[in-house]
C-alpha positions as CSV (number, residue, x, y, z in Angstrom):
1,X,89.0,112.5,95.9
2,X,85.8,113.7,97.5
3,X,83.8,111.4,99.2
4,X,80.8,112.0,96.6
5,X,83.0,111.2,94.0
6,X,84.5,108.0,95.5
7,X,80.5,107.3,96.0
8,X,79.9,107.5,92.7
9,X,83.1,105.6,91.3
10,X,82.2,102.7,93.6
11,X,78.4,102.4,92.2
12,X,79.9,102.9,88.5
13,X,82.1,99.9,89.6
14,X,79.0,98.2,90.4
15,X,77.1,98.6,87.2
16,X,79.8,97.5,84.9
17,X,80.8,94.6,86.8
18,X,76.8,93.5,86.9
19,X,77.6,93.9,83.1
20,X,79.9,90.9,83.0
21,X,78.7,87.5,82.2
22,X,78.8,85.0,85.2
23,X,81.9,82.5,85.1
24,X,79.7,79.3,85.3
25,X,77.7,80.7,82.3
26,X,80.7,81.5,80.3
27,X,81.6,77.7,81.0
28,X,85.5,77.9,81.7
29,X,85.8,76.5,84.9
30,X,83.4,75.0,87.2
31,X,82.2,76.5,90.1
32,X,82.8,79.9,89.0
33,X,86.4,80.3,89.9
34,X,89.3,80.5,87.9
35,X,92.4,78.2,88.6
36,X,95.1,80.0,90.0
37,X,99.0,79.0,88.9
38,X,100.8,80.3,91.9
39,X,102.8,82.2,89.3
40,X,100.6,84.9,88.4
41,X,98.9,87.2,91.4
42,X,95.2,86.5,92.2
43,X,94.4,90.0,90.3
44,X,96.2,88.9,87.3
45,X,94.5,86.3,87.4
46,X,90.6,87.1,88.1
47,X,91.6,90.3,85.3
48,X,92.3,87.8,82.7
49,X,89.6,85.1,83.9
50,X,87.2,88.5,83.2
51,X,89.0,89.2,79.9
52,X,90.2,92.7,81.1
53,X,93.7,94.1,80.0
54,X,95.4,96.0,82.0
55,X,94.7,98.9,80.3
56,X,90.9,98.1,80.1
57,X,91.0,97.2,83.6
58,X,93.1,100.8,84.6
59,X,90.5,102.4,82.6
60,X,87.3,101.2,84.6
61,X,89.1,102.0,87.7
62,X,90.6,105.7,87.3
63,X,93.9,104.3,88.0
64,X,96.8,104.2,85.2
65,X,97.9,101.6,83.1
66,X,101.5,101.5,84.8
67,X,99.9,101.6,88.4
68,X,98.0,98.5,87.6
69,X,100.9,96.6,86.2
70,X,102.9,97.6,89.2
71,X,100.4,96.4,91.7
72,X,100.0,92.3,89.6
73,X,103.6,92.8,89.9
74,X,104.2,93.6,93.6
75,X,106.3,96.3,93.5
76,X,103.1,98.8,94.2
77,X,100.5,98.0,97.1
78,X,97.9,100.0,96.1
79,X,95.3,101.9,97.8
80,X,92.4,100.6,99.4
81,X,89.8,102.6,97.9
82,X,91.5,101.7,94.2
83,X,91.6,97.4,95.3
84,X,87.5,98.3,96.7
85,X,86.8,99.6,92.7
86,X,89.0,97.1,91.2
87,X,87.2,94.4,93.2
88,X,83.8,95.5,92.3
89,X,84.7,96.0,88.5
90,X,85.7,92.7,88.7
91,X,82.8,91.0,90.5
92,X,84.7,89.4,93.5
93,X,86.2,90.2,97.0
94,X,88.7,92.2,98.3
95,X,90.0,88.9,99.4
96,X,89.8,87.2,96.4
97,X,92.2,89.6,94.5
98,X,94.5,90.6,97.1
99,X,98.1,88.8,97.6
100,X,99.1,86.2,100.2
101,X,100.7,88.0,103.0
């Protein structure tokens, strides 16, 4: 991918995720965080929190449906220019999404 188009991903990113309602407005948890089960990865997670399938969620990104899957799942890592779009599209951190190491 050139650079300009990795540019222009990453502020597409932005936009939608500016389109999402906050979490303390949408009243679901306090603080603005969702609770995390220990089961289910911190992407799976913040995905469902911002009711995103997987497939919704591959879509916004550029990535496939499978890839995503495989990534929640562990058996992909993932790129980080992909985990940089998926955090933006999903209005958090790098940190926030990424697995305990």
């Amino acid at each position: 991918m050139l650079e300009d188009e990795y540019h222009a991903l990453a502020n597409a990113a932005t936009a939608l995720s500016k389109s999402f309602k906050s979490p303390s407005a949408i009243g679901e948890v306090k603080e603005g965080t969702p609770i995390f089960s220990g089961e289910e990865s911190k992407l799976r997670t913040w995905r469902k929190f911002r009711g995103l399938t997987q497939k919704e969620l591959a879509s916004r990104v550029g990535a496939a449906h499978s890839y995503i899957a495989q990534i929640e799942n562990g058996t992909r890592i993932g790129k980080p220019a992909l985990w940089r779009s998926i955090a933006d599209t999903l209005n958090v951190t790098i940190d926030e999404i990424l697995p305990d190491l």
